[in-house]
N, CA, C and O of each residue as an XYZ file, in Angstrom:
300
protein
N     146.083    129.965     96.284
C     147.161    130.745     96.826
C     148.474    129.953     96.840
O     149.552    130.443     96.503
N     148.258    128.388     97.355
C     149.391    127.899     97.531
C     150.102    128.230     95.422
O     150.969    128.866     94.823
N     149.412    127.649     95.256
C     150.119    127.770     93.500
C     150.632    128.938     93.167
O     151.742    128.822     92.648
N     150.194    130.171     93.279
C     150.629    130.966     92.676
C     152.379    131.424     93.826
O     153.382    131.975     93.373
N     152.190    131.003     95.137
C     153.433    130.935     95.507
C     154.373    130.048     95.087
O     155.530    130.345     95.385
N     154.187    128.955     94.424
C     154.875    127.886     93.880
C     155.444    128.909     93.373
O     156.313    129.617     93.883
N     154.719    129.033     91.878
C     155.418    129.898     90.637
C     156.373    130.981     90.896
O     157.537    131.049     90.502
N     155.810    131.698     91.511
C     156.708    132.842     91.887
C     157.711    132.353     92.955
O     158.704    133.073     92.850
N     157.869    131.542     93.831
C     159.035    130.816     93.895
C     160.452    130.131     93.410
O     161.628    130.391     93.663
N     159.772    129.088     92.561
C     159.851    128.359     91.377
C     160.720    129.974     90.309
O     161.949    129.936     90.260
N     160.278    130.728     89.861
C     161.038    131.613     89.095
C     162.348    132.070     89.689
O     163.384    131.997     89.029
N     162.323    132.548     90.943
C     163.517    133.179     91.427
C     164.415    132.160     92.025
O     165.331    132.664     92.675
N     164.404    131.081     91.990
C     165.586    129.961     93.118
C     166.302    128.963     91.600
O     165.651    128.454     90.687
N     167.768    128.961     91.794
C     168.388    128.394     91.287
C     168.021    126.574     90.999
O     168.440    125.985     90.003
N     167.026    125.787     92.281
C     166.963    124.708     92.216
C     165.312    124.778     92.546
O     164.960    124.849     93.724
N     164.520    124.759     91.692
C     162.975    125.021     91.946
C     163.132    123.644     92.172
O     162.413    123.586     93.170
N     163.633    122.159     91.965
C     163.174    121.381     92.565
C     162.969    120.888     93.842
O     162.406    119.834     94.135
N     163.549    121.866     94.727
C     163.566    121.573     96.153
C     162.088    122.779     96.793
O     161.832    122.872     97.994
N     161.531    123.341     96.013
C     160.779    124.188     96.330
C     158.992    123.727     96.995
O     158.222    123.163     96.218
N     158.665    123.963     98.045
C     157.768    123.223     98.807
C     157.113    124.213     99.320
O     157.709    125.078     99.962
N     155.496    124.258     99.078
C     154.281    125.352     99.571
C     153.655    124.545    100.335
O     152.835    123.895     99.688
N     153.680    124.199    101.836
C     152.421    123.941    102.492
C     151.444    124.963    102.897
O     151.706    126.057    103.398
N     149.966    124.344    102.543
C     149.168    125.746    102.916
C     147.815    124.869    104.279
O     147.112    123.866    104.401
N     148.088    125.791    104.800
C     146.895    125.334    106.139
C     145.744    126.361    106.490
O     146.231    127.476    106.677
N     144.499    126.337    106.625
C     143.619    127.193    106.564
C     143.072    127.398    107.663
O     142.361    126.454    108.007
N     143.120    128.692    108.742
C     142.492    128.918    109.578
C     141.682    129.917    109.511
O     142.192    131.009    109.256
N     139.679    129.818    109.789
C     139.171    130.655    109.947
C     139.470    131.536    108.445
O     139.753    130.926    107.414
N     139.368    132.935    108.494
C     139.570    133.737    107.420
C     140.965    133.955    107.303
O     141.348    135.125    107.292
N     141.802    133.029    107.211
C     143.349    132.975    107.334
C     143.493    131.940    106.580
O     142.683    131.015    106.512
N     144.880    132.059    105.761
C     145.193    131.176    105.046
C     147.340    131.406    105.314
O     148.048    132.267    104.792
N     147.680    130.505    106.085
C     148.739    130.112    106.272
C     149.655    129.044    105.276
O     149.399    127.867    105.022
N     150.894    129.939    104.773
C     151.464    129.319    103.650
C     153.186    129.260    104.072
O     153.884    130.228    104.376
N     153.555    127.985    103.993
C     155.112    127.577    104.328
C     155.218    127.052    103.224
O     154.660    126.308    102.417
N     156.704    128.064    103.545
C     157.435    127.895    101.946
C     158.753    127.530    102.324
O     159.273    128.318    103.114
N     159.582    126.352    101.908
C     160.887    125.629    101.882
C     161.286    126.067    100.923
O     160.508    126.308    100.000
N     162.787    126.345    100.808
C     163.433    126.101     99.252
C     164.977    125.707    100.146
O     164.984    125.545    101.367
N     165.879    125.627     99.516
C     167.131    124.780     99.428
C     167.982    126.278    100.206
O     167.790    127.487    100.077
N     169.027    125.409    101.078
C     169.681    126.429    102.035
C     170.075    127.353    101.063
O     169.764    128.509    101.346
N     170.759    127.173     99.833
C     171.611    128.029     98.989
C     170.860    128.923     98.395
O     171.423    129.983     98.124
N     169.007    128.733     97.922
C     168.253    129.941     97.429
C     167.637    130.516     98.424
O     166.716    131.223     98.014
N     167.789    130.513     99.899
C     167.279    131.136    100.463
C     166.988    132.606    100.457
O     165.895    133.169    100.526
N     168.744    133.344    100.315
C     168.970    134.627    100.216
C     168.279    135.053     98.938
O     167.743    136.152     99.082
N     168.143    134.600     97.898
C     166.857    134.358     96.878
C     165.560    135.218     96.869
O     165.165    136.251     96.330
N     165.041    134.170     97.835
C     163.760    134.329     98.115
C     163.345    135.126     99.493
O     162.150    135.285     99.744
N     164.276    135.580    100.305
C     163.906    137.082    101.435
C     164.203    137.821    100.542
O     163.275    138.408     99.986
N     165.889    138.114     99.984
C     166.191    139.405     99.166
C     166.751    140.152     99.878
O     166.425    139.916    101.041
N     167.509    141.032     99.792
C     168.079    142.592    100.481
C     167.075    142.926    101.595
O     165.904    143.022    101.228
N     167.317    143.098    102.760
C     166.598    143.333    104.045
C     165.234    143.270    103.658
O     164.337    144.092    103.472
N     165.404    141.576    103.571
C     163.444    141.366    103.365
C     162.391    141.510    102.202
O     161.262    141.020    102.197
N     163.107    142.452    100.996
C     162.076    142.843     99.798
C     161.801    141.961     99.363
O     160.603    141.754     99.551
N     162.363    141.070     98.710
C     161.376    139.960     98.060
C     160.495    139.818     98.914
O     159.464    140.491     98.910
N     160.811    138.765     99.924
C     159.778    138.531    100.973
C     158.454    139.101    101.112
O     157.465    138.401    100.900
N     158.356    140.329    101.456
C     157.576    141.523    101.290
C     156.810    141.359    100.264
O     155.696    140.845    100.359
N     157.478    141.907     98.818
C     156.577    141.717     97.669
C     156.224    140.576     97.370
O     155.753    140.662     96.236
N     156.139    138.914     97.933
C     155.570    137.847     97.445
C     154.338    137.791     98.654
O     153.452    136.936     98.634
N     154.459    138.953     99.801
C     153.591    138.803    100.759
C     152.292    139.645    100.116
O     151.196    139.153     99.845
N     152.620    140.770     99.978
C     151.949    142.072     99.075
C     150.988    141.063     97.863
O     149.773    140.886     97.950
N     152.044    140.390     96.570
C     150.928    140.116     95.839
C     149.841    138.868     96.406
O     148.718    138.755     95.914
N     150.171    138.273     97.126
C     149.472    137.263     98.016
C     148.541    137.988     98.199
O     147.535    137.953     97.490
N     148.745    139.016     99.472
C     147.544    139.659     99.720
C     146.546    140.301     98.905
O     145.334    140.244     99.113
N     147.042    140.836     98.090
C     146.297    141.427     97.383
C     145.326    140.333     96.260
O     144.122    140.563     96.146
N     145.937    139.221     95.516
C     145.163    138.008     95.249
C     144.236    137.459     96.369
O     143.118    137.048     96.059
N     144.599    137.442     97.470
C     143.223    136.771     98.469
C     142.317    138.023     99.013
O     141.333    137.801     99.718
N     142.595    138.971     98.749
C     141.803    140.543     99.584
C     140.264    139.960     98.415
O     139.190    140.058     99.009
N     140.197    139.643     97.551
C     138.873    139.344     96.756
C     137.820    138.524     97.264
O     136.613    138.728     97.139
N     138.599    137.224     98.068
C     137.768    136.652     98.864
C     137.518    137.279     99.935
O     136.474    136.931    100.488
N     138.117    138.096    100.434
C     138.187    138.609    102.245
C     138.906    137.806    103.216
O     138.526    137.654    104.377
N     140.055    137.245    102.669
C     141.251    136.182    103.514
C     142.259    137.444    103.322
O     142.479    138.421    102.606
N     142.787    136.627    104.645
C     144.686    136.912    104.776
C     145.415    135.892    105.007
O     145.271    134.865    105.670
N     146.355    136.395    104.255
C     147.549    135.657    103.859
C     148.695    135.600    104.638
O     149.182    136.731    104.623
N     149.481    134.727    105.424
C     150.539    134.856    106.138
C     151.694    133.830    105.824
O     151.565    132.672    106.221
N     152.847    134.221    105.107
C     153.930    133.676    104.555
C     154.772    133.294    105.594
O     155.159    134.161    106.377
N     155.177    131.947    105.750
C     156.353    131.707    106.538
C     157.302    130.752    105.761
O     157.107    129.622    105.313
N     158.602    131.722    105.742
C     159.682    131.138    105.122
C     160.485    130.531    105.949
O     160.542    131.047    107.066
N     161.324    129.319    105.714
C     161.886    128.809    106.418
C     162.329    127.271    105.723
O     163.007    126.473    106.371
């Protein structure tokens, strides 16, 4: 999970080198913090939240196979 948030990170931010996935695993939970650089922030939420949303959506839907959830925190 953490990887495939890399990538799809990594595509939309002007400076993918500042781009950082920590992932921590609780129980049937899988908790993922995502950094990127003050200036791609607006980037990576999007117009009241859509990106955000849809990188939460395909997350979920990639871990719904195991029976995990996925919880994105940007910041």
């Amino acid at each position: 999970m953490r990887e495939l948030l890399e990538v799809m990170a990594k595509a939309l931010v002007d400076d993918p080198e500042q781009v950082v996935v920590t992932e921590e695993k609780k129980n049937d939970m899988i908790v993922l913090n995502l950094k990127v650089s003050e200036s791609d922030m607006g980037k990576v939420i999007g117009k009241s939240g859509r990106i955000a949303k849809a990188l939460r959506q395909v997350l979920n839907a990639a871990a719904s196979r195991d029976k995990l959830k996925v919880v994105v925190d940007i910041g």
